[in-house]
Every structure is written in C-alpha cells, then in structure tokens.
Rosetta silent file (secondary structure, phi, psi, omega in degrees, C-alpha in Angstrom):
SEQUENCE: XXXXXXXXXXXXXXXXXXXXXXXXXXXXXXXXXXXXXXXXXXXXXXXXXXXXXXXXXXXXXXXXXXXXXXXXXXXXXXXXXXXXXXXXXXXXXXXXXXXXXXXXXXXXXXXXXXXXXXXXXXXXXXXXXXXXXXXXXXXXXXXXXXXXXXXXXXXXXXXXXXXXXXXXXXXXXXXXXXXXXXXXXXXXXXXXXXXXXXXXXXXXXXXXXXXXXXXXXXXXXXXXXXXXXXXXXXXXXXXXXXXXXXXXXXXXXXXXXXXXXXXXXXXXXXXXXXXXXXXXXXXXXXXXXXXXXXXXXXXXXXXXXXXXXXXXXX
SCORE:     score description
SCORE:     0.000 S_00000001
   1 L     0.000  138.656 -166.636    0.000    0.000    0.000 S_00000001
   2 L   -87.617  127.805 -144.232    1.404    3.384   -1.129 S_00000001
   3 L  -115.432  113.100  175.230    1.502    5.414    1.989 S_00000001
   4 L  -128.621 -131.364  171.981   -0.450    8.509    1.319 S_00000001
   5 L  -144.823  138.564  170.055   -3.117   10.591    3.950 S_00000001
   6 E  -136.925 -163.054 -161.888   -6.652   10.347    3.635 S_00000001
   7 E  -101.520  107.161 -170.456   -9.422   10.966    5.923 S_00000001
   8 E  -116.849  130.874 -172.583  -10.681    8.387    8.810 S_00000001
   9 L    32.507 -137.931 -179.981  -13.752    9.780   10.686 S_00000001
  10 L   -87.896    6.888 -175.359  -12.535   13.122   12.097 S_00000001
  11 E   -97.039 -148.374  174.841   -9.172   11.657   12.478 S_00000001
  12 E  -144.118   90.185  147.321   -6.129   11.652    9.580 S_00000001
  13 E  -105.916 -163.560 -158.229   -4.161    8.927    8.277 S_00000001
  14 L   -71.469  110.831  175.359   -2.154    6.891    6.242 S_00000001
  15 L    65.663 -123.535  156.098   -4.213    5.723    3.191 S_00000001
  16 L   -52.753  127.114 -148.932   -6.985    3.657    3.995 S_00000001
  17 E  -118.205  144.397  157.265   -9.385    5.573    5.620 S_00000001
  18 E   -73.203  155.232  149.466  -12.003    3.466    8.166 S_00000001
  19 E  -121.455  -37.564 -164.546  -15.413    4.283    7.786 S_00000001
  20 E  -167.833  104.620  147.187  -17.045    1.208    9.844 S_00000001
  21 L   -50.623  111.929 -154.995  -15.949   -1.775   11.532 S_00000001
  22 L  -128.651  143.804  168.940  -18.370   -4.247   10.072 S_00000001
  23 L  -129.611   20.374 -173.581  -18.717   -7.699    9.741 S_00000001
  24 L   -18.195  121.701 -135.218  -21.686   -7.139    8.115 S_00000001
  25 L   -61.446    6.198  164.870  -22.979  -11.179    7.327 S_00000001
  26 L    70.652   33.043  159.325  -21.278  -11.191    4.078 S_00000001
  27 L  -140.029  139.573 -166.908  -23.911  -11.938    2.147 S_00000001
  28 L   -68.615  175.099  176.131  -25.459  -10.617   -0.899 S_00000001
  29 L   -59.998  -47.511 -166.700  -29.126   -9.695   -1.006 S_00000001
  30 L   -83.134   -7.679  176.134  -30.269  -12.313   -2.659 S_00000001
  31 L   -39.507  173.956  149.930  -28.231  -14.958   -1.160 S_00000001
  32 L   -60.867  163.766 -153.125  -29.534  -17.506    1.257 S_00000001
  33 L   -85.727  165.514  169.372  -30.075  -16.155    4.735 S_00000001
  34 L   -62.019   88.801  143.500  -26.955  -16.098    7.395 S_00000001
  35 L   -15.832  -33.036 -176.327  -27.594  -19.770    9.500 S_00000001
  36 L   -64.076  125.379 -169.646  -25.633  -18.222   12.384 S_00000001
  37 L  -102.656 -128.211 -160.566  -27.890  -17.816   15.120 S_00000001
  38 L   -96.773  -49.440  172.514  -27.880  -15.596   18.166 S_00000001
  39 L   -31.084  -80.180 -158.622  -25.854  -18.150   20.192 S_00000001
  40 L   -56.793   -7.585 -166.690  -23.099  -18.160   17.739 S_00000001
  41 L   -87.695  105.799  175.655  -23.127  -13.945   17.580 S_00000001
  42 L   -68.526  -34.566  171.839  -20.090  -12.888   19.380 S_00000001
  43 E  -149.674  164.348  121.193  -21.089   -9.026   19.485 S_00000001
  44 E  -133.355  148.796 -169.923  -23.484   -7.118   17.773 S_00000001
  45 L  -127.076  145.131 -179.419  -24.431   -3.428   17.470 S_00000001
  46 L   -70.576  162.150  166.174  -27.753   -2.406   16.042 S_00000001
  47 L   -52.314  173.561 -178.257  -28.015   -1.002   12.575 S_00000001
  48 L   162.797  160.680 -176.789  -27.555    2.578   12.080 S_00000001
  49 L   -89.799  108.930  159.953  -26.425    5.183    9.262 S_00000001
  50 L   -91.572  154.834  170.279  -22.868    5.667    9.058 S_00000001
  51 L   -47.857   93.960 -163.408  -20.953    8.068    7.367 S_00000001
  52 L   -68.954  151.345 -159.995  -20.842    6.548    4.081 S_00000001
  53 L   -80.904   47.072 -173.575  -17.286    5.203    2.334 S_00000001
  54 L   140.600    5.798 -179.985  -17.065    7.639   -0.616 S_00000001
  55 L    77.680  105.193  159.844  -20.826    9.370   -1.317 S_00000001
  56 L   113.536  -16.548 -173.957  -23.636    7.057   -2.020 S_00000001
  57 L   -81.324  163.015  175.752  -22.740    3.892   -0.138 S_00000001
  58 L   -79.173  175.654  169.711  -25.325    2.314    2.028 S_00000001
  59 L   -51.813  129.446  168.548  -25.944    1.966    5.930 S_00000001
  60 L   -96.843  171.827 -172.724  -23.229    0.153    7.229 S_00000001
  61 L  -153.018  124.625 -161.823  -23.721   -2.158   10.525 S_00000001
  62 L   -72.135   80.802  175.532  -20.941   -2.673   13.345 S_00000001
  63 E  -114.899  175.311  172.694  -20.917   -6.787   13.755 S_00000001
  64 E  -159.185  113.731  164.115  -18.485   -9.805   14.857 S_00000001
  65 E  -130.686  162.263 -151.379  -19.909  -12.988   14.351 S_00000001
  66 E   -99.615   94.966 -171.975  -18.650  -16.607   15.636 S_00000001
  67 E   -82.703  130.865  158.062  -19.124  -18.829   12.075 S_00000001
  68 L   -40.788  145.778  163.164  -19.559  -22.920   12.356 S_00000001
  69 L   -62.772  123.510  162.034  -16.637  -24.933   10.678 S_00000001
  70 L   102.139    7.511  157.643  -18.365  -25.479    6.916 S_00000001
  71 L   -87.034  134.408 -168.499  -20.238  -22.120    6.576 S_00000001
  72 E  -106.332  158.834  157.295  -20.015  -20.734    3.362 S_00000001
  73 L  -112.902  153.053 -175.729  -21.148  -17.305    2.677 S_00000001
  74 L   -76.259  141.420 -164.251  -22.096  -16.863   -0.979 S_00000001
  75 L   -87.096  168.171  176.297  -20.371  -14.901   -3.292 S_00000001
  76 L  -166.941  164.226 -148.180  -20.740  -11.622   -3.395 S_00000001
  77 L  -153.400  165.187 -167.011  -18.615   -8.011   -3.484 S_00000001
  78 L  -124.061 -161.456  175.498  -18.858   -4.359   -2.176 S_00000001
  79 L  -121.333   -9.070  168.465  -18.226   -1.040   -3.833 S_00000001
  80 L  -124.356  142.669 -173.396  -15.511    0.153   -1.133 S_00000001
  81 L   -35.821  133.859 -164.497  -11.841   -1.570   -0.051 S_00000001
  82 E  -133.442  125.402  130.273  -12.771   -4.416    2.733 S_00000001
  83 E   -65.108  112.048  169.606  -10.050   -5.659    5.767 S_00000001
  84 E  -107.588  144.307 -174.433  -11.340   -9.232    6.378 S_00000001
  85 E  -165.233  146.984  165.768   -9.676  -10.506    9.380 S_00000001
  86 E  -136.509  119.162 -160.465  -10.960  -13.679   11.804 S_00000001
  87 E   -65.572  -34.877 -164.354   -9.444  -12.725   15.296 S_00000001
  88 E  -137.963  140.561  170.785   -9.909  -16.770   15.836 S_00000001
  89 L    96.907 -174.385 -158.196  -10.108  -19.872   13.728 S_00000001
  90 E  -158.969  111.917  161.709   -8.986  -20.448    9.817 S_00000001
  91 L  -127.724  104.625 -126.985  -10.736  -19.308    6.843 S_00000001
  92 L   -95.192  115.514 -162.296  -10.341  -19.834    3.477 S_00000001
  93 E   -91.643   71.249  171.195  -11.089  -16.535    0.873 S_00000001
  94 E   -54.934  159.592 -165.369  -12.073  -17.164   -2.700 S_00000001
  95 L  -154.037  161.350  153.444  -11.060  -14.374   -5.094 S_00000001
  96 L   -48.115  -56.249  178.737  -10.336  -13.363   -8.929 S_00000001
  97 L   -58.038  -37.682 -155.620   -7.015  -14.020   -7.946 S_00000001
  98 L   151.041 -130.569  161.685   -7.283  -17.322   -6.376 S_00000001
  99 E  -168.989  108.482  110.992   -8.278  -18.610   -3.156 S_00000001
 100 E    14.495   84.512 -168.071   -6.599  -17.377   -0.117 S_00000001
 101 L  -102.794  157.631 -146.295   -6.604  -19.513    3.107 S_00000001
 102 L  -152.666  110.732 -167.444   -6.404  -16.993    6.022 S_00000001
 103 E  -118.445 -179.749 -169.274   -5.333  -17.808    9.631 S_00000001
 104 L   -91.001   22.537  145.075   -5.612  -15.117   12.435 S_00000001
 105 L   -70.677   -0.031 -171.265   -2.165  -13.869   11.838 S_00000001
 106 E  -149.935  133.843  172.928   -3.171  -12.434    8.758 S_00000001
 107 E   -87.387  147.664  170.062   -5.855  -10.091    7.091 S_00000001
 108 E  -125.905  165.871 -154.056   -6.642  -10.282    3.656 S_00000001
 109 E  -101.601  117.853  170.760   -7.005   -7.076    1.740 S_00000001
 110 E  -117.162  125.132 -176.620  -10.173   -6.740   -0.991 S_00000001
 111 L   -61.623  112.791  138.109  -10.504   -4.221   -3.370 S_00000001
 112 L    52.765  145.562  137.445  -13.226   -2.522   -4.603 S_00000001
 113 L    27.279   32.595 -176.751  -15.908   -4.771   -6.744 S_00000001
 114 L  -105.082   97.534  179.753  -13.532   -7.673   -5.681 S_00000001
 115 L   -58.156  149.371  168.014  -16.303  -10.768   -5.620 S_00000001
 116 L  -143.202  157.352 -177.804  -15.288  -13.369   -2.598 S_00000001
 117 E  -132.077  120.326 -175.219  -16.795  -16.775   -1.638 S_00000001
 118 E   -97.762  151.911  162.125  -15.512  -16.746    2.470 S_00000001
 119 E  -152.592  137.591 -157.557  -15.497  -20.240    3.892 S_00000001
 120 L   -70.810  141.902  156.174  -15.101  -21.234    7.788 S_00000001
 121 L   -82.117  -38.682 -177.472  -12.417  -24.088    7.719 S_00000001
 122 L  -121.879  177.151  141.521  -12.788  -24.115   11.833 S_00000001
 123 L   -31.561  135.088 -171.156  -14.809  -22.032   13.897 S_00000001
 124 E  -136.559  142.251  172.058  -14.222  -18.706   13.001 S_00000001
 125 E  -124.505  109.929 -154.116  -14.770  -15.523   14.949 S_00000001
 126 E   -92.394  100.425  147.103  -15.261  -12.940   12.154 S_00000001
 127 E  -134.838 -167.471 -174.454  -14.847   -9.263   11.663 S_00000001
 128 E  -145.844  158.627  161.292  -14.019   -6.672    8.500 S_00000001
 129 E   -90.888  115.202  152.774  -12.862   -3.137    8.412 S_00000001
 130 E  -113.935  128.791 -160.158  -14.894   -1.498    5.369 S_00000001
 131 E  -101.616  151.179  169.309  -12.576    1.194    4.266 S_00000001
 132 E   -74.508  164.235 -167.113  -13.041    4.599    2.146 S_00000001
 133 L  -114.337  125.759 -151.947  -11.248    4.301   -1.101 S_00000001
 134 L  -126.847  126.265  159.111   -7.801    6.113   -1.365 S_00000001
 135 L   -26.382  -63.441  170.651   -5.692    6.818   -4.704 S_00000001
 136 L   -75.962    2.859 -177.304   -3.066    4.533   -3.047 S_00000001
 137 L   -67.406  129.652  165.603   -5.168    1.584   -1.682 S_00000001
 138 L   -47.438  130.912 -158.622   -4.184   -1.910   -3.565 S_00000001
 139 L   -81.279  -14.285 -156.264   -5.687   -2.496   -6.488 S_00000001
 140 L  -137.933  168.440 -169.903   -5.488   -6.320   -6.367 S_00000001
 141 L   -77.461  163.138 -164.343   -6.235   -8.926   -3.028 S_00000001
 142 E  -147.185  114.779  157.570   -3.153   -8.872   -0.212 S_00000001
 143 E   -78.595  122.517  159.274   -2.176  -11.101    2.740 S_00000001
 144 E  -111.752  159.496 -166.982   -1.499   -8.519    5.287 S_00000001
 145 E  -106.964  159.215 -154.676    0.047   -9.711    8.227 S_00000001
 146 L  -119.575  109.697  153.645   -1.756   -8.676   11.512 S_00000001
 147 L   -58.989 -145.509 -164.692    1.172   -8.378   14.777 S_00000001
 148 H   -99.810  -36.152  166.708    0.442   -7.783   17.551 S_00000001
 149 H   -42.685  -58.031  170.181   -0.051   -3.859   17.998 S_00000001
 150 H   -53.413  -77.480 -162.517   -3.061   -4.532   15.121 S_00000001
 151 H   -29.597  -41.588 -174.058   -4.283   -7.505   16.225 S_00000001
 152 H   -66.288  -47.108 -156.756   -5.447   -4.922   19.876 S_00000001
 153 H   -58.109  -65.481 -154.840   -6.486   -1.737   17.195 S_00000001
 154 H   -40.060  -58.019  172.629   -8.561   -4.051   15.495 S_00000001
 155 H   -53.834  -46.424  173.651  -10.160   -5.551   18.261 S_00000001
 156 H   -58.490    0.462 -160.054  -10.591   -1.909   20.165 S_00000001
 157 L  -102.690    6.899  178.292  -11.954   -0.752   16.893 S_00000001
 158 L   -88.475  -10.025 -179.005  -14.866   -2.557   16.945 S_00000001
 159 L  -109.152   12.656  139.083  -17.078   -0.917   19.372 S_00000001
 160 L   -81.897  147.762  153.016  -16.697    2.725   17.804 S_00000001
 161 L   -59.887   60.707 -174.557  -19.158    4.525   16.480 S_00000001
 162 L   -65.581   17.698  170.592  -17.859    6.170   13.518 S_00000001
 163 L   -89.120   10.824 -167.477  -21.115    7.647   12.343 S_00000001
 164 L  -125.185 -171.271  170.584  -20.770   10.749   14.639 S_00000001
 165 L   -76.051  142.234 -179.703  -17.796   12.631   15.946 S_00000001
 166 L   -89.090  165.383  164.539  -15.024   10.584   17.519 S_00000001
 167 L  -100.867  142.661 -169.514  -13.357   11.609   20.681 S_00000001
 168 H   -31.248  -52.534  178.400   -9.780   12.439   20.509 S_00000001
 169 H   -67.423  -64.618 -159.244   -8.692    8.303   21.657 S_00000001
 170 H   -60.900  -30.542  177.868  -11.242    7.195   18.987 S_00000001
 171 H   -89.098  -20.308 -169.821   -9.648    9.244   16.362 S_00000001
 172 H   -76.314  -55.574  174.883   -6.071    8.590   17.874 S_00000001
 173 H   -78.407    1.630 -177.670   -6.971    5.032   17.546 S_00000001
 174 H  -109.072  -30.362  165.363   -8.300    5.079   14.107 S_00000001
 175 H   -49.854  -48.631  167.307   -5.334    7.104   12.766 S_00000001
 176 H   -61.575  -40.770 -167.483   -2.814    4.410   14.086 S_00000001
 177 H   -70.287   -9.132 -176.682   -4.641    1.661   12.512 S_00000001
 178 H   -89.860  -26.209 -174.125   -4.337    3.459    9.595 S_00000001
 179 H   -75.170  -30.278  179.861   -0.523    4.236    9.878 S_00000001
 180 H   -76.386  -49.095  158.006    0.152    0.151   10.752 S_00000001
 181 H     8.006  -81.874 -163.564   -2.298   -0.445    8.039 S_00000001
 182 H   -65.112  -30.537 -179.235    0.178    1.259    5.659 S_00000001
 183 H   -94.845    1.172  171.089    3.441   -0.273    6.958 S_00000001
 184 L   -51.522  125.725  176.838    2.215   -4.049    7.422 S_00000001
 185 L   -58.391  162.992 -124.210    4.026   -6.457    5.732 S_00000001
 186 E  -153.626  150.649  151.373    2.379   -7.928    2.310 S_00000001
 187 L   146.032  172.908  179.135    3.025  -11.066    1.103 S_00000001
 188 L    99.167  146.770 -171.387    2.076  -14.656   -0.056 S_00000001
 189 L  -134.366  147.609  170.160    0.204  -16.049   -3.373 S_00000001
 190 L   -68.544  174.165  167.182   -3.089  -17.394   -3.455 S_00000001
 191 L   -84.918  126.235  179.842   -3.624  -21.012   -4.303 S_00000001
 192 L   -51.792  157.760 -175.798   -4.407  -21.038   -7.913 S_00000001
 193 L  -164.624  129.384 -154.932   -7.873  -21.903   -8.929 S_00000001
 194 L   -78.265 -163.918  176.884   -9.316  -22.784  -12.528 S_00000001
 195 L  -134.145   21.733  163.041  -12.089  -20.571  -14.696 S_00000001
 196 L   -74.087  116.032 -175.135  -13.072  -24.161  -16.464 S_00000001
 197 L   -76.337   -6.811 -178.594  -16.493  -24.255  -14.975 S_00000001
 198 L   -86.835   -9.979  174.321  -16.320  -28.194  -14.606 S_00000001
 199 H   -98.965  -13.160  171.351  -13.244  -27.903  -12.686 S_00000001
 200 H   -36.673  -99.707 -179.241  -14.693  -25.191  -10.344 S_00000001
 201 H   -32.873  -55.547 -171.916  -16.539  -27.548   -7.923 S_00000001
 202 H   -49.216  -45.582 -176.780  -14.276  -30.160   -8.227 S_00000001
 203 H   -69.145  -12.391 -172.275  -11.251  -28.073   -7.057 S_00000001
 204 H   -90.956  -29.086 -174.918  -13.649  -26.512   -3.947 S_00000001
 205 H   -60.994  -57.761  162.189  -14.537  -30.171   -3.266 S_00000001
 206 H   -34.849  -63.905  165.873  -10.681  -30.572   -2.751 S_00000001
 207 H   -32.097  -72.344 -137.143  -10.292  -27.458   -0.656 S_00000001
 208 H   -75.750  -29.903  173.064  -12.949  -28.500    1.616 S_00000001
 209 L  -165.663   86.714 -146.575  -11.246  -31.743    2.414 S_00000001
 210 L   -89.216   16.705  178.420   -7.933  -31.575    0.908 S_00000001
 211 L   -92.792  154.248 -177.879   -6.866  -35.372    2.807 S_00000001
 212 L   -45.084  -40.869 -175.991   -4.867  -37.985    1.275 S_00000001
 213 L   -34.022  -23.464 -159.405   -7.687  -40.349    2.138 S_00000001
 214 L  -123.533   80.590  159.552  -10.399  -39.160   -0.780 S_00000001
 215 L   -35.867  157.453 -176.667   -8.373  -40.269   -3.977 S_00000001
 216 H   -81.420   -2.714  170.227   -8.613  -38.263   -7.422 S_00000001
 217 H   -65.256  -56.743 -167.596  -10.619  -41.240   -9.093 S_00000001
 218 H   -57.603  -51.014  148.262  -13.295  -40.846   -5.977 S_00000001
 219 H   -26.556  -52.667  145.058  -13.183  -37.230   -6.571 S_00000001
 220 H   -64.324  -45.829  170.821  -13.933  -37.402  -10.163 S_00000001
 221 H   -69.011  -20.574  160.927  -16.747  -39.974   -9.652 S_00000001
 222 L   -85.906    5.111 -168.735  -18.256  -37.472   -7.293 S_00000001
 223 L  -147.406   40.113  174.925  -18.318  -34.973   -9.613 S_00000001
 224 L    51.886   30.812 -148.089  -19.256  -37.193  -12.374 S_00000001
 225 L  -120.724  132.160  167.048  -15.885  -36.646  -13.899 S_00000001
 226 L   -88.449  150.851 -179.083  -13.198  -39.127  -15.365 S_00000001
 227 H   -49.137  -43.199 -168.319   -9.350  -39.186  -13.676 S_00000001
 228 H   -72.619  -45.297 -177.502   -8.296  -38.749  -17.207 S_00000001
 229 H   -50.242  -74.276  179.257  -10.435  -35.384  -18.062 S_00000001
 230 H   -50.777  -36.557 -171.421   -9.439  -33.755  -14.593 S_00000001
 231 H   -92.018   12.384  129.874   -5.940  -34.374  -15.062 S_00000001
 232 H   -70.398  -19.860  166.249   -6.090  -32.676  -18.373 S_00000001
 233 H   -86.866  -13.017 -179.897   -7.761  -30.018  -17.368 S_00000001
 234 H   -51.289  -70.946 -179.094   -5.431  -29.730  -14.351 S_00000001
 235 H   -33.567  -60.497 -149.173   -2.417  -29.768  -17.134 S_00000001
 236 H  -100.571  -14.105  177.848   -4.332  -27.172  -19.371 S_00000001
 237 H  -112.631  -10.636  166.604   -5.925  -24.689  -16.970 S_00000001
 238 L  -129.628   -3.166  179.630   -3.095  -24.385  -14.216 S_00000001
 239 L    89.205   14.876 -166.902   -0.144  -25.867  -15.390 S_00000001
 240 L  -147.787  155.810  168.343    0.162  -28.317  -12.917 S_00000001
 241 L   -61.269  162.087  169.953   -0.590  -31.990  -11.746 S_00000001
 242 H   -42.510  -50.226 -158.558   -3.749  -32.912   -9.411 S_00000001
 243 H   -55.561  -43.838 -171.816   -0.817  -34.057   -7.392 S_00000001
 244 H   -83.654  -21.340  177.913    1.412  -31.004   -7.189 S_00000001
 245 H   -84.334  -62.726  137.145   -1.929  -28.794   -6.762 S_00000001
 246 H    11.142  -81.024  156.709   -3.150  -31.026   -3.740 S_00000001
 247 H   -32.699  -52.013  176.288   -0.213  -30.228   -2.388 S_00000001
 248 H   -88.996  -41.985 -179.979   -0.225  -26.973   -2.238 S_00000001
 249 H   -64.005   13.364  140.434   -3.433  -26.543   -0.552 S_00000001
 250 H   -93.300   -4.457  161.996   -2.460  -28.844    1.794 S_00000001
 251 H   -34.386  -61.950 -178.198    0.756  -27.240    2.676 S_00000001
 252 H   -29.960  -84.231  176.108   -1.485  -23.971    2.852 S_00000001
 253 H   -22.336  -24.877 -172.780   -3.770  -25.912    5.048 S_00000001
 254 H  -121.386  -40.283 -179.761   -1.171  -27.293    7.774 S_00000001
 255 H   -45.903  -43.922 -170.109    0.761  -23.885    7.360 S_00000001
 256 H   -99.580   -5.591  154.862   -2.545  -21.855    9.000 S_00000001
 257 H   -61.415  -76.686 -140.696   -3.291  -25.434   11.542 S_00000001
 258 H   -77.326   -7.921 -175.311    0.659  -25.359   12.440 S_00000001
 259 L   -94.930  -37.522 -162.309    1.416  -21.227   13.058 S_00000001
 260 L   -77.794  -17.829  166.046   -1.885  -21.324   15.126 S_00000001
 261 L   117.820   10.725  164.249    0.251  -23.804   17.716 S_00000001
 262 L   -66.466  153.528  176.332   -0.947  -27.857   16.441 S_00000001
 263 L   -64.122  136.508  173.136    0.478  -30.039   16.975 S_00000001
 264 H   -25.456  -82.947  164.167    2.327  -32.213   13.632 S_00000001
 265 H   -35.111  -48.333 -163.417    1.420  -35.017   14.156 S_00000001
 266 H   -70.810  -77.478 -145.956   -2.252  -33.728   14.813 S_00000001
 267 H   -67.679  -46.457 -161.759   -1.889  -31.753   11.581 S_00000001
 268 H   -72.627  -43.131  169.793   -0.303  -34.468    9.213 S_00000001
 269 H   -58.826  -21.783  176.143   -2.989  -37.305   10.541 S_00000001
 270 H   -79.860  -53.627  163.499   -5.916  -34.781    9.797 S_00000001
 271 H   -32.419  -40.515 -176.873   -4.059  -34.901    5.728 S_00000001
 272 H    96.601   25.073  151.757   -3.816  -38.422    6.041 S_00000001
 273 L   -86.475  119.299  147.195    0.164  -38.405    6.428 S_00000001
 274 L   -33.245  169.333 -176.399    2.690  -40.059    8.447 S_00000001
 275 H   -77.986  -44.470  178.314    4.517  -37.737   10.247 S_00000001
 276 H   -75.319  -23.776  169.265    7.691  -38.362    8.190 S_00000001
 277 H   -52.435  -80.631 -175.698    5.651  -38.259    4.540 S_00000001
 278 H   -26.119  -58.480 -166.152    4.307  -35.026    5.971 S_00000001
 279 H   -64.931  -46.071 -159.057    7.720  -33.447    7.033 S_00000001
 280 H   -74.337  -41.628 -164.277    9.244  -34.550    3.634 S_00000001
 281 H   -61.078  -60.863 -165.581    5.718  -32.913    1.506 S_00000001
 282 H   -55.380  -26.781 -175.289    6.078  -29.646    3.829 S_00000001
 283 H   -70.980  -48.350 -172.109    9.965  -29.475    3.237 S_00000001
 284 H  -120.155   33.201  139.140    9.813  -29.462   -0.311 S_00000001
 285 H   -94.284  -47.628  173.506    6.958  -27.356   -0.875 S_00000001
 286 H   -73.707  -45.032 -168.360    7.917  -25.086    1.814 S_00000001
 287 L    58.319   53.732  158.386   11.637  -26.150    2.039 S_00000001
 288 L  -149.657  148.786  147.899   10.806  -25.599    5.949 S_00000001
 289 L   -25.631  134.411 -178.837   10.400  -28.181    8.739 S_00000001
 290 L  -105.469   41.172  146.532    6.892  -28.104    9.837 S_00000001
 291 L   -92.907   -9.456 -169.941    7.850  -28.073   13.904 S_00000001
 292 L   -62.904  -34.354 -162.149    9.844  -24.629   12.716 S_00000001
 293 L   -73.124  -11.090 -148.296    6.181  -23.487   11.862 S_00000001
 294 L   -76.274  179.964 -139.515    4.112  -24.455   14.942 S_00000001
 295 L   -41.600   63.816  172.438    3.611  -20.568   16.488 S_00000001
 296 L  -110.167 -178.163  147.828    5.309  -18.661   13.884 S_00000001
 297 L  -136.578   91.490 -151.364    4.410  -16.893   11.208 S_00000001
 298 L   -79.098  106.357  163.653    6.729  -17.179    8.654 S_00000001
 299 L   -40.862   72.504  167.789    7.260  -14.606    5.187 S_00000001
 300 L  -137.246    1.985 -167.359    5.949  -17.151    3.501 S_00000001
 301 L    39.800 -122.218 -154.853    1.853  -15.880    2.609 S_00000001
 302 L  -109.286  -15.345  177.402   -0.800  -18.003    1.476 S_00000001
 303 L  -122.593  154.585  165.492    0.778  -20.745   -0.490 S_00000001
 304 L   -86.643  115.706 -164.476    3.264  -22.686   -1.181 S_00000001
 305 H   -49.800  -33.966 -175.967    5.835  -20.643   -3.483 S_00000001
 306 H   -47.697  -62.361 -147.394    7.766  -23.500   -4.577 S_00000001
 307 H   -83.234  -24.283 -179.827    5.194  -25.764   -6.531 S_00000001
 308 H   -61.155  -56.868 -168.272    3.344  -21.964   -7.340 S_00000001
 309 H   -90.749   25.969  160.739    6.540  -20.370   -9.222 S_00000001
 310 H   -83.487  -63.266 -160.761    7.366  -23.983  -10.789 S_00000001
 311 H   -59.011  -60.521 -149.505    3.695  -24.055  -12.403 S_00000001
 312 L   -78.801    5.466 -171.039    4.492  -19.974  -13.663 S_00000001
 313 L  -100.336  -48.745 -158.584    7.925  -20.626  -14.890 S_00000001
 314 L   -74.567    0.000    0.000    6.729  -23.676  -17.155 S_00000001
C-alpha cells in the first residue's frame, strides 16, 4: 500500500481511511439467509447510518460474528476496499485471484468490486474493516500480516461509532490503525484456482477436504468426472498436476493449523500423512520443517511458493 493521507472519521491517516468496523454477514441480497444464530453472535451493534465510504454507499452495521466450521457465505462483493480478518479460527477466501486460506495472523485485503466466496475451515470468529477508497489503496487482493499492535487496534476498533464525531482516543486510535495499516508487511500467493467451470466444484470439493484419504478417481466420480479429463484439465488450466496442486493446498492448510500452535502429528494425521511423509511434503513445498512453523508466522503468505513459481515458470 502506497503510503499517502486520507481521511478516517474526524481523524487523519495513512491511506486507507475506516469508515465502519463491520462484519456485516457477508452476504449478498439475494443470497440464502446467514444460518448463524444468536448463540453463535459474538457481538453485535444495532443497525444505524454511518458516514458513508465515498458518497452514495449504504448503511453500514458494526458486527463480529462466531461462524460454524463449513459455513459458506455466498459470493458476493462491495463497492468500497474491505479488511477481512478472523481474530480466531482459519478461513479460506475465494477471489479473482485465487483462493486465499487466512489464519488469524493475517488479514486479507479486498478491493473494490472484488467478488469473494468466504469459507469457515474451523470455527471462526469474524470481523471486517470497510474502508473509504484512497488513490493509493491496492488495487489487487493482499495477505497482510496482523502483529500484535493490530491484532489490539482491530479488536478496540470494533465498538466505535464512527457515524458521529469521535473523541480524541477514537480518532487517535483510528489514525494508528491506519498508519500500521500502511506499513504491514504484504506477502504470499493465493492457491491457484481454474475458470473451467467443470473444474470449479471439483477443485472446492478438494479445498474443503484436501486429505490424502479421498483419492482423485473418488473425486472425479463425485463430480461425475473421469481421472483422465481432470488431469487434463489440471495440465491445461493451471499448469500443474492434481498431485502437485493437492499439495499446495495442503501445505497452505497445515501452514494456517501449524502457526496457530498444532500439533504435527495432529496436523499431518488430519491430511492423512505419516509424520515423516508429511515433514518430507512440507519441506519441499515449503523447504521448511513443519515443527519450525508451529507458532510462527513465517514470510511465507498463502501458499506454497515452490510448486506456485514452478507451475508460472513452465
């Protein structure tokens, strides 16, 4: 993000300007309704008119809600720059770009008219920054990584009221979030994903339960599909094997399990790995040990780079 100054409520900062912390349910109008009931609602603030992100946008609504493992929201996209962040849990972000698996070291950044399909991997406790739209705000989706300083704005930022005036600590605090905002580190590629519409489902099928256990013949026969047909379209729409694609989501996958503090073993038996098959897949996707990973977070983003810049070189 190009660090410029724009306007956040009555305060002044870097770029991205807040307008509303929102978790609004992340669904379009016409979708199916939110399942999440009142139990599952971590916070909520009633509606109300905020100070819209840019002339013309609608009422925004202050939420944080607690998502089941296996809720999808449908897709759908906003007309101003969105912070998605899940303070807890592991959720995976379709995009234009790819699809994004997102643990709660890291926010991912959506642009403008940027369509998303969110999906809980675990329990997820859910909120979003919707931001005013700044000359320098990224044009394209971003892992940003959330320390520790963020991780607190973010959370304090959810119970202001930015449709009124702030008081000097509300504007104090929305001006820093904007200045970490701008200097957070970036990084990370999504896991590739095809525009074949017959390979669409199949590859989300994958995602959803990415273990060795569900071969690609069973895979194809769910999805009425022959082994040979996916792994030509594999070949012709990403440049890569089933096998080598697999792979990287599940590196991705035990990368946001193992940073969050699981255990290996734990991680590599939900994949359907020995521990050493596991160590040797994560090693040479990653080329890192995965006990190095357990509560880091490693300049390494959303994928694995290896088997990623292999498929773009060939």
């Amino acid at each position: 993000m190009t660090r410029g100054r724009a306007t956040i409520g009555d305060a002044t900062a870097p770029d991205a300007a807040i307008v509303s912390p929102a978790a609004r349910d992340h669904v379009a109008p016409d979708a199916a309704p939110d399942t999440t009931t009142r139990k599952d609602m971590a916070h909520t603030v009633t509606a109300r008119k905020d100070r819209p992100p840019g002339g013309g946008a609608p009422s925004l609504r202050s939420v944080v809600r607690t998502y089941v493992a296996g809720h999808v929201t449908p897709r759908h996209d906003h007309d101003w720059p969105q912070l998605l962040y899940a303070s807890s849990g592991v959720m995976a972000v379709e995009t234009p770009d790819g699809s994004w698996i997102v643990p709660p070291q890291r926010a991912i950044w959506l642009p403008p008219r940027s369509w998303h399909v969110t999906r809980m991997l675990t329990e997820v406790r859910l909120a979003s920054l919707y931001l005013r739209r700044t000359r320098g705000s990224p044009a394209r989706c971003e892992l940003i990584d959330i320390g520790p300083l963020m991780r607190e704005l973010l959370v304090a930022a959810i119970d202001i009221d930015f449709s009124g005036p702030l008081t000097r600590r509300e504007a104090s605090l929305a001006a820093l979030i904007g200045e970490e905002l701008a200097i957070a580190p970036r990084g990370g590629s999504p896991i590739p994903m095809p525009q074949d519409r017959r390979l669409i489902p199949f590859c989300q099928r994958v995602m959803k339960d990415p273990t060795l256990r569900v071969s690609l013949d069973a895979h194809a026969a769910a999805m009425a599909m022959t082994p040979k047909t996916v792994s030509r379209l594999f070949q012709r729409e990403l440049g890569m094997t089933f096998r080598d694609w697999r792979q990287l989501v599940q590196s991705t996958y035990a990368l946001a399990h193992l940073i969050q503090g699981e255990p290996v073993k734990v991680v590599a038996s939900r994949l359907g790995y020995t521990a050493s098959a596991f160590s040797v897949m994560m090693r040479r996707n990653l080329r890192l040990a995965p006990a190095s990973l357990r509560n880091a977070c490693p300049d390494i983003g959303g994928g694995a780079p290896r088997v990623a810049r292999r498929a773009a070189s060939g």
